[in-house]
C-alpha positions as CSV (number, residue, x, y, z in Angstrom):
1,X,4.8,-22.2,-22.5
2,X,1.3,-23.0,-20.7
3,X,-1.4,-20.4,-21.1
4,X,-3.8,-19.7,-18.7
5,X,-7.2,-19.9,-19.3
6,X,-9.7,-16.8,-19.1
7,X,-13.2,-16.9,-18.9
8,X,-15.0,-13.4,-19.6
9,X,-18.0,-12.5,-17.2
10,X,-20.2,-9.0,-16.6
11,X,-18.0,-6.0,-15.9
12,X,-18.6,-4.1,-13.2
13,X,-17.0,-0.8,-12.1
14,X,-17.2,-1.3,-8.5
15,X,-15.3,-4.3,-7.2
16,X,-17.4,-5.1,-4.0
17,X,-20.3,-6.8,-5.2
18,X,-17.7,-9.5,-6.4
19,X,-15.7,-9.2,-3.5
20,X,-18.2,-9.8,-1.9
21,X,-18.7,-13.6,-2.9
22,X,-15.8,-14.4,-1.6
23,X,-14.7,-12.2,1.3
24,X,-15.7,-14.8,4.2
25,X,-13.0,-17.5,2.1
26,X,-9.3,-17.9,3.7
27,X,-7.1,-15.6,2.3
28,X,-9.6,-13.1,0.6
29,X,-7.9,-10.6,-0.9
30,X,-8.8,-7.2,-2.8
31,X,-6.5,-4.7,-4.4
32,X,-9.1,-2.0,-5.3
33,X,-8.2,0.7,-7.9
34,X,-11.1,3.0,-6.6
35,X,-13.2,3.1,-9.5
36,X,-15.2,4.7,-11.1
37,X,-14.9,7.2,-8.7
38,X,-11.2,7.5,-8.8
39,X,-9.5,8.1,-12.4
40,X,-5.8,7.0,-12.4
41,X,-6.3,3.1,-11.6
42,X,-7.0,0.6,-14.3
43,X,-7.2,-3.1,-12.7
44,X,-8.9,-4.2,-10.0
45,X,-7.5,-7.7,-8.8
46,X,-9.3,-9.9,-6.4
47,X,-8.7,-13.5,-5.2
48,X,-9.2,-16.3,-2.3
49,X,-8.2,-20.1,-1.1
50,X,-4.5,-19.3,-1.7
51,X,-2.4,-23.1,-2.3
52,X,-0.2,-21.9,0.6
53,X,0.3,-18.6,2.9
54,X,3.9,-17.4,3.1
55,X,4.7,-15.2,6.5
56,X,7.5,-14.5,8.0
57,X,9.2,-16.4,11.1
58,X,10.6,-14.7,13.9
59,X,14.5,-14.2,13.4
60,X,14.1,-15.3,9.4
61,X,16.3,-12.7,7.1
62,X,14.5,-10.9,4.7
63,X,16.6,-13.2,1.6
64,X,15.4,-16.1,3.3
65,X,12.0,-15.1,3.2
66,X,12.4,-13.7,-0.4
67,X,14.0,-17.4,-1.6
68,X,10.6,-18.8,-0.2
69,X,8.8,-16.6,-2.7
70,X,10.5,-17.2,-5.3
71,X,10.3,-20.9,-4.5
72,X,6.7,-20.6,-4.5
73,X,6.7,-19.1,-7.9
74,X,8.6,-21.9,-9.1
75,X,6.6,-24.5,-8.1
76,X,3.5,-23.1,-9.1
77,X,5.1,-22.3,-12.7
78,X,5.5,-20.6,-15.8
79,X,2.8,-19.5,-17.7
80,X,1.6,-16.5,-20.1
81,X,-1.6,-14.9,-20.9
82,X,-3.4,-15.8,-24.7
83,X,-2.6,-13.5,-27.3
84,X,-4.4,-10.1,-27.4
85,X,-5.9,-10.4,-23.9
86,X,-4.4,-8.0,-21.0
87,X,-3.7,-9.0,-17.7
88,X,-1.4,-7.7,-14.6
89,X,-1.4,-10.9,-13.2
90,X,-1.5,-14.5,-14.5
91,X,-1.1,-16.5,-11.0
92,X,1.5,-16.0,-8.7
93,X,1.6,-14.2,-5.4
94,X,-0.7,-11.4,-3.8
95,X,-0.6,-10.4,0.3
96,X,2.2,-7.5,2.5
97,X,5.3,-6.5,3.6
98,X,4.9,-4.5,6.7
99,X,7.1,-1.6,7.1
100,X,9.3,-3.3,9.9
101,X,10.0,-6.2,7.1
102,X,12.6,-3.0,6.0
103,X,14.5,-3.5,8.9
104,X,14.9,-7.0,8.2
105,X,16.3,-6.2,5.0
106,X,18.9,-3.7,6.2
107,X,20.2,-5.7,9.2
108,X,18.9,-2.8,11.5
109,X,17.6,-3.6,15.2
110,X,14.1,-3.0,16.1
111,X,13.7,-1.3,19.7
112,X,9.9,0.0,18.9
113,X,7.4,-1.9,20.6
114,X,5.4,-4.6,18.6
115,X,2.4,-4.8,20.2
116,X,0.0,-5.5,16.9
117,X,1.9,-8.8,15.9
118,X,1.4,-8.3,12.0
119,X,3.5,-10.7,10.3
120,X,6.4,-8.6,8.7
121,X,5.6,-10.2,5.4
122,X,2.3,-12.3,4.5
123,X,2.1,-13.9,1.1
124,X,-0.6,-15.9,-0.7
125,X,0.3,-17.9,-3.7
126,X,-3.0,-17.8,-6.0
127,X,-4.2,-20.0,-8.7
128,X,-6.9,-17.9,-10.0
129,X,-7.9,-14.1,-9.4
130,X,-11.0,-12.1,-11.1
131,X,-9.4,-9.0,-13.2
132,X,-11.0,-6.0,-13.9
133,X,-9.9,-3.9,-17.0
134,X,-11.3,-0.7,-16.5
135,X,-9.9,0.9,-20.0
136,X,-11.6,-1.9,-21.6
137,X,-14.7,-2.2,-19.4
138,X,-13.9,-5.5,-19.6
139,X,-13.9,-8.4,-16.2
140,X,-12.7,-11.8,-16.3
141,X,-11.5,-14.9,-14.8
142,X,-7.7,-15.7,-14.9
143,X,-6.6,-19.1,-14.2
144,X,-3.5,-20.4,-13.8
145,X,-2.5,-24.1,-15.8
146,X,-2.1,-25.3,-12.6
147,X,-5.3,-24.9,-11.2
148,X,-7.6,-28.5,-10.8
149,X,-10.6,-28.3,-13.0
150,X,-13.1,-28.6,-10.8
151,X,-12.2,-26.0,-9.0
152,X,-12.1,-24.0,-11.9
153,X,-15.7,-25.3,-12.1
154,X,-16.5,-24.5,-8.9
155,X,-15.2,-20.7,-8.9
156,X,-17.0,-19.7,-12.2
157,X,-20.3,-21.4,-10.9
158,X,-19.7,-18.5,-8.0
159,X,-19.4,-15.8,-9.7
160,X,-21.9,-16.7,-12.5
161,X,-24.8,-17.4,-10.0
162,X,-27.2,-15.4,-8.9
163,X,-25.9,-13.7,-5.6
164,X,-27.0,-15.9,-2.5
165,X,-27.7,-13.9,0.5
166,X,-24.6,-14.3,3.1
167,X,-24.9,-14.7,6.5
168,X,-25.5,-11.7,8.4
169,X,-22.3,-9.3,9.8
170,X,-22.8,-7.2,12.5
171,X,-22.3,-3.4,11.6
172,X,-19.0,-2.2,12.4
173,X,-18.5,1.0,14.6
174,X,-16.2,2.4,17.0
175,X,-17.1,2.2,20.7
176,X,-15.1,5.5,21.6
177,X,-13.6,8.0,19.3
178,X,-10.1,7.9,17.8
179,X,-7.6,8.9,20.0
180,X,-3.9,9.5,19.4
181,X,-1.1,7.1,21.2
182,X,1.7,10.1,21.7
183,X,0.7,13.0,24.1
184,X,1.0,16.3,22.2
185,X,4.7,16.9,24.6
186,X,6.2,14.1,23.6
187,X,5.1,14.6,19.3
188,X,7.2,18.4,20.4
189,X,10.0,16.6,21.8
190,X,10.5,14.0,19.3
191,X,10.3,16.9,16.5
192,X,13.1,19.2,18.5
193,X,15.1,15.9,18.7
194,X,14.5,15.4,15.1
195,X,15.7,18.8,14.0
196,X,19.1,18.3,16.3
197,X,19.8,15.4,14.7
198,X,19.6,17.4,11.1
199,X,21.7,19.9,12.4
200,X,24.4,17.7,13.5
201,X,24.4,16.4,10.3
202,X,23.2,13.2,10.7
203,X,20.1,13.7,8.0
204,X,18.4,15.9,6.1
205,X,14.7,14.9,6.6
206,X,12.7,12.4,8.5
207,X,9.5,10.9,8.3
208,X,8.0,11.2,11.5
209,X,4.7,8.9,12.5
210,X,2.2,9.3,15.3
211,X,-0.1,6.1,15.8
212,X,-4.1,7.0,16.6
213,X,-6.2,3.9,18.2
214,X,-10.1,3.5,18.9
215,X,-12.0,0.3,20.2
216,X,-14.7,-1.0,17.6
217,X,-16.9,-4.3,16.9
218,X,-18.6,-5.3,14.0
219,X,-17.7,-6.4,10.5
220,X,-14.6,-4.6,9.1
221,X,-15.8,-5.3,5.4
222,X,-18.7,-2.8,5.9
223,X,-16.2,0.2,7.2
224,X,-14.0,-0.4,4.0
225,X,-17.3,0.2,1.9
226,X,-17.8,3.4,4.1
227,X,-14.4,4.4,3.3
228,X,-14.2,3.0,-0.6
229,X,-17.3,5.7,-0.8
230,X,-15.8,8.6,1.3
231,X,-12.0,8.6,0.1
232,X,-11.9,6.5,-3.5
233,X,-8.3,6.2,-4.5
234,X,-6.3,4.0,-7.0
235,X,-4.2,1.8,-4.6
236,X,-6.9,1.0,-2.3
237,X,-7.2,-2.4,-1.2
238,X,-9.1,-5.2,1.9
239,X,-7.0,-8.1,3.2
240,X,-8.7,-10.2,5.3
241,X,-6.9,-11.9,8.1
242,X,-7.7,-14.4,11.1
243,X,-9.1,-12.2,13.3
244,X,-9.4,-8.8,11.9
245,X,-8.4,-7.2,8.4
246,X,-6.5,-4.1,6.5
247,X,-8.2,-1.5,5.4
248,X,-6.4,0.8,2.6
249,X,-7.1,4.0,1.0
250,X,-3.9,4.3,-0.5
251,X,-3.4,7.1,-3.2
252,X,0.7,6.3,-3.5
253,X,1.9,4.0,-6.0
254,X,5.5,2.2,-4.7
255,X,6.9,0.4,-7.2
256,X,5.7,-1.1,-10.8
257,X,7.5,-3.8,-12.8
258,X,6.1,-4.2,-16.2
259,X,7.8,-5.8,-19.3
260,X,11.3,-4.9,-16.9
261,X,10.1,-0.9,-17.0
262,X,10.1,0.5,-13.4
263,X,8.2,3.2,-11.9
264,X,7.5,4.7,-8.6
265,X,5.6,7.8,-7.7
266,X,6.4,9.0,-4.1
267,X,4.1,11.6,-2.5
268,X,5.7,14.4,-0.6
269,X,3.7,17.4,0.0
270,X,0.6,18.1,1.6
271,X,-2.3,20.2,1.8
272,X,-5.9,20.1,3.4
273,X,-8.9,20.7,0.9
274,X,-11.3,23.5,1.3
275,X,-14.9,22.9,0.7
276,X,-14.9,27.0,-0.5
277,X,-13.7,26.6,-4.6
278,X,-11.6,29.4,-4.2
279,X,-10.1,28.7,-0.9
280,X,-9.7,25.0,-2.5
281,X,-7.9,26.3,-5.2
282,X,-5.6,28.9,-3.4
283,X,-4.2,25.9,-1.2
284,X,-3.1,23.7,-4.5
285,X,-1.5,26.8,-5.8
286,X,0.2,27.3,-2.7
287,X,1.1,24.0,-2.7
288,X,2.1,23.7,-6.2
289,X,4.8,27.2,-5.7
290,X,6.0,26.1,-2.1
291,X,9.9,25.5,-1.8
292,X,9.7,23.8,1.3
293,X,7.6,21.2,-0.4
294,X,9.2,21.2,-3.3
295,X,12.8,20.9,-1.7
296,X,11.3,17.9,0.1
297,X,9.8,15.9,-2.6
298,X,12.8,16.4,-4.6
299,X,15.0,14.7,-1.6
300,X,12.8,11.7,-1.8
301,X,13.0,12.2,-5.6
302,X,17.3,11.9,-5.3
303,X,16.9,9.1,-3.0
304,X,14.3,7.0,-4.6
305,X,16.8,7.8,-7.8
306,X,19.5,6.4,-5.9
307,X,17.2,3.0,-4.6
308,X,16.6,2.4,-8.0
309,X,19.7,2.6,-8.9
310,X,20.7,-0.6,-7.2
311,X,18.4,-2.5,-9.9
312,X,18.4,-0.8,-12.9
313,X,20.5,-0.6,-16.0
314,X,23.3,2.5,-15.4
315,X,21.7,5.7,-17.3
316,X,18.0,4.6,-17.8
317,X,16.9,6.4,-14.9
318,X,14.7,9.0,-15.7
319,X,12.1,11.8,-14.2
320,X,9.5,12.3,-16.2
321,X,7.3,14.2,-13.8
322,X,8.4,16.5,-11.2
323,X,6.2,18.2,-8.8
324,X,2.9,17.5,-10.1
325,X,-0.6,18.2,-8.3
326,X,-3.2,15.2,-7.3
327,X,-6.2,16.2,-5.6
328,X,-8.2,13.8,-3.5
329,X,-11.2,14.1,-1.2
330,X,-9.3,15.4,1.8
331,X,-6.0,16.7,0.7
332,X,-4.3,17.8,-2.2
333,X,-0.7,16.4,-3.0
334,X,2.8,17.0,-4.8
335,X,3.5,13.9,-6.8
336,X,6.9,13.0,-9.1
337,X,7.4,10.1,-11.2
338,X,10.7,7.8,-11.4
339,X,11.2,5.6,-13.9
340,X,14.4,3.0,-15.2
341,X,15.0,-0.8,-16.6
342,X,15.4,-3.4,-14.5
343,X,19.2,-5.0,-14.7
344,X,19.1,-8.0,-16.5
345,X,19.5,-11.2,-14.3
346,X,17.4,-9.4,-11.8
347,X,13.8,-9.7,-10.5
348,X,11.0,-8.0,-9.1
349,X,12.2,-9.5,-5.5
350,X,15.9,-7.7,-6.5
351,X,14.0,-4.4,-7.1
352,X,11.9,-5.0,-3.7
353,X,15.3,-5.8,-1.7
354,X,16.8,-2.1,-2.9
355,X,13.9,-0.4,-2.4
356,X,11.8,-0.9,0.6
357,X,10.6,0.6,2.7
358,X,10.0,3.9,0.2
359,X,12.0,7.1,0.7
360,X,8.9,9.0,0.9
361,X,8.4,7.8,3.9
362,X,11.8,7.1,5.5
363,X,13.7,10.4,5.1
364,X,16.7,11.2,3.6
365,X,19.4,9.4,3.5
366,X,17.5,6.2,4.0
367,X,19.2,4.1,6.8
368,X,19.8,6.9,9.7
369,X,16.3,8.0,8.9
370,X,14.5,4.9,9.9
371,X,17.0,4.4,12.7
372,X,16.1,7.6,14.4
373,X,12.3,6.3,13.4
374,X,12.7,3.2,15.2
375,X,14.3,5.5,18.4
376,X,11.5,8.1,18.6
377,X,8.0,6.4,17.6
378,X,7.3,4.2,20.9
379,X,5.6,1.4,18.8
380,X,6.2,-0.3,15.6
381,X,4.4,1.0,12.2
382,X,3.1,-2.7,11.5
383,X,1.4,-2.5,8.0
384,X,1.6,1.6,7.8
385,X,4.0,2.6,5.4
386,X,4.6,-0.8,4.0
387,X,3.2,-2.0,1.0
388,X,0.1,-3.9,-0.5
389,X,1.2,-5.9,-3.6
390,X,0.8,-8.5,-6.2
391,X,4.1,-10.4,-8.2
392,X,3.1,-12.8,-10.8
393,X,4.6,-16.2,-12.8
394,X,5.9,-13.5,-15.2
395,X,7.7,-11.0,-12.7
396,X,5.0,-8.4,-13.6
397,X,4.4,-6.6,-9.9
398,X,2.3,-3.6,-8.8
399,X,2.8,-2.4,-5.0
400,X,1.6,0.4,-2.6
401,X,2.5,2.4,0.0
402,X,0.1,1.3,2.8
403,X,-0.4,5.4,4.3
404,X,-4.1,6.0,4.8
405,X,-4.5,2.4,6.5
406,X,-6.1,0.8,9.3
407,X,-5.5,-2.7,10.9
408,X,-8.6,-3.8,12.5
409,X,-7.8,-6.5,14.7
410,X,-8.9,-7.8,18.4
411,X,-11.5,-5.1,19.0
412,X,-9.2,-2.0,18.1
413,X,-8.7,-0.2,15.1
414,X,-5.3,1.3,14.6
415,X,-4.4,4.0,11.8
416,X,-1.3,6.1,11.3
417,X,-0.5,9.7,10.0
418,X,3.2,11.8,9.9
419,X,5.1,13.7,7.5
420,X,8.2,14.6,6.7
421,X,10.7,16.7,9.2
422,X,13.0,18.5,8.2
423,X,14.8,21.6,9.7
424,X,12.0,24.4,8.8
425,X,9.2,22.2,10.0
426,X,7.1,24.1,12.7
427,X,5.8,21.3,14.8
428,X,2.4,22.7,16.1
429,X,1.9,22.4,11.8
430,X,3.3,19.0,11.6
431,X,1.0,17.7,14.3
432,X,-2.1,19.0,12.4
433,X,-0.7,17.6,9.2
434,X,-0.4,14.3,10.7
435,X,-4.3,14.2,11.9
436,X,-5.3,16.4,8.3
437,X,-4.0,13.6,6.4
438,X,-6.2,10.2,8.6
439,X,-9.2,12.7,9.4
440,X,-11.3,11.3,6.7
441,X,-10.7,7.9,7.5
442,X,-11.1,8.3,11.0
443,X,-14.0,10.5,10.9
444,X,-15.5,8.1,8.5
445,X,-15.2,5.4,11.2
446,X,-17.0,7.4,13.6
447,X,-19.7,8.7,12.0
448,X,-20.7,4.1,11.0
């Protein structure tokens, strides 16, 4: 088996002064795990000049697509890391699925309006990335075997060089405030229609999604700085595109396929943070002791039991962690872990193909929930509630949940917030929820 080759250079903590070197290059790509000012993510992975760019086509089924990938894989091929150094990725793939790529891979009709014409699924196959080990304090260059020497050259001359000053990008801002898509009326009537359909049977819970839009200019690589430093989380990541980028503050972790274990950790449960310690504190307890959100999570818990039960080996599906508090900058949340091992003649693209979108934030069962989705939000989700991820030569695959995202693209930035319906829900509190859980990013925004 080839190994790839790794040249060590300075660690740094923060990920955007290397990014930085190559963010202007086709295909830049950062998946950002926050630090050091967010705890739970250990790898930052960052990468550019992909040997080919993988989107959808219009009509193509989601196997078909998935075939390409794995064709890709193929022909860039096998290879392993040296012994005793630790890596999540040794070459191999990095880039999207948007939500809407779900649809595809359940056969279901799309009536929503696309009018943001993200690819469903964008993904670049890369040759090299630069991986930082933040247990280790540790950074380094990862090549691939199959990566032409000079260019090898060429990329550690880059990042071993003194920083040359980059052309200058204008400042990003907003040229009006954020403003939500749905009139409040309509957000009412879709949550009463919601609630009739739960009483007729049809589901228990549904993740309901209201879109917020606000004209800006500027460079969108200096409002992900502004929002790296206002809301650090571990599944944050920058994607640059032709004419625009993605902007993710993720905290959710989708699925993880290391060494054929699986995890995913869906987020359901929400609460605002209170700058008054003791007010701050009341609100996690009340989160922590609520049945509502605890009768919610644990749906998504059951469901996300039962995607993964598609893929793994019959009785290795476990939960470890039920119910558990994270706290970030702007809200607190309820958290579980499930974990299992992945059948054997199946991949990462297997695991993908039973599981997305997530259940957390679908609803319960999966399919009817994202087909009354797809009937009561006018426009598409695009990259919102989709995933960021990487899948490597070995199968080894980390991916997000794209919530707390914005596509900047064309002079508009678009971000998304909902929550989870179900037959309690009051929807005056839903609304706020929705704008509780995007105020930071789009009050971030505004205030560049």
């Amino acid at each position: 088996m080839s190994l790839c080759t790794i040249h060590p250079i300075p660690y740094r903590s923060d990920p955007c002064e290397s990014f930085e070197r190559i963010r202007q290059a086709p295909g830049a790509i950062l998946l950002d795990s926050g630090r050091p000012q967010a705890l739970r993510g250990r790898y930052d992975l960052l990468s550019a000049w992909p040997r080919q760019q993988l989107r959808t086509t219009p009509g193509e089924p989601a196997s078909a697509y998935f075939q390409r990938l794995r064709l890709a894989l193929a022909t860039l091929g096998p290879a392993e890391l040296p012994p005793g150094f630790h890596s999540p990725f040794a070459g191999g793939l990095i880039g999207l699925l948007a939500y809407d790529f779900g649809k595809r891979l359940e056969h279901l009709p799309a009536s929503a309006l696309d009018d943001l014409h993200l690819p469903d699924g964008q993904m670049g196959l890369y040759d090299w990335a630069l991986v930082n080990d933040h247990q280790e304090q540790a950074s380094a260059l990862v090549f691939h075997p199959a990566i032409d020497s000079d260019e090898c050259q060429r990329i550690i001359r880059l990042f071993e060089d003194s920083p040359q000053a980059l052309p200058g990008q204008d400042d990003f801002h907003l040229r009006a405030p954020f403003q939500a898509d749905l009139p409040k009326d309509d957000y009412r009537q879709a949550i009463q229609r919601i609630q009739d359909y739960i009483r007729a049977g049809d589901c228990y819970q549904v993740n309901f999604t209201q879109r917020f839009r606000a004209p800006c200019q500027g460079d969108p690589w200096q409002a992900y700085r502004a929002l790296r430093q206002a809301c650090p989380t571990p599944y944050a990541g920058f994607v640059s595109l032709t004419s625009g980028a993605i902007l993710s503050a993720s905290p959710e972790r989708f699925l993880r396929l290391s060494q054929g274990q699986v995890e995913t950790r869906p987020i359901k449960g929400t609460r605002p943070r209170n700058p008054e310690p003791q007010a701050d504190a009341a609100a996690a307890r009340e989160l922590l002791e609520s049945r509502k959100d605890q009768a919610e999570n644990l749906m998504i818990v059951d469901l996300l039991r039962n995607d993964l039960g598609r893929s793994c080996e019959i009785g290795s599906i476990r939960v470890p962690e039920l119910f558990a508090l994270e706290s970030y900058p702007n809200v607190h949340h309820l958290v579980s872990s499930v974990v299992g091992q992945l059948r054997d003649g199946l991949d990462a693209l297997d695991l993908l193909a039973g599981s997305f979108p997530g259940g957390s934030i679908t609803g319960a069962p999966k399919i009817r929930a994202m087909q009354i989705i797809d009937e009561l939000e006018p426009t598409c989700r695009s990259i919102y509630c989709g995933s960021l991820l990487y899948l490597d030569v070995r199968g080894e695959m980390d991916s997000s949940i794209a919530i707390r995202t914005l596509l900047v693209e064309d002079g508009q930035a678009s971000c998304w917030g909902g929550g989870a319906i179900t037959l309690d829900s009051e929807w005056q509190a839903e609304y706020q929820e929705s704008v509780d859980k995007v105020k930071v990013l789009m009050e971030t925004l505004e205030g560049l």
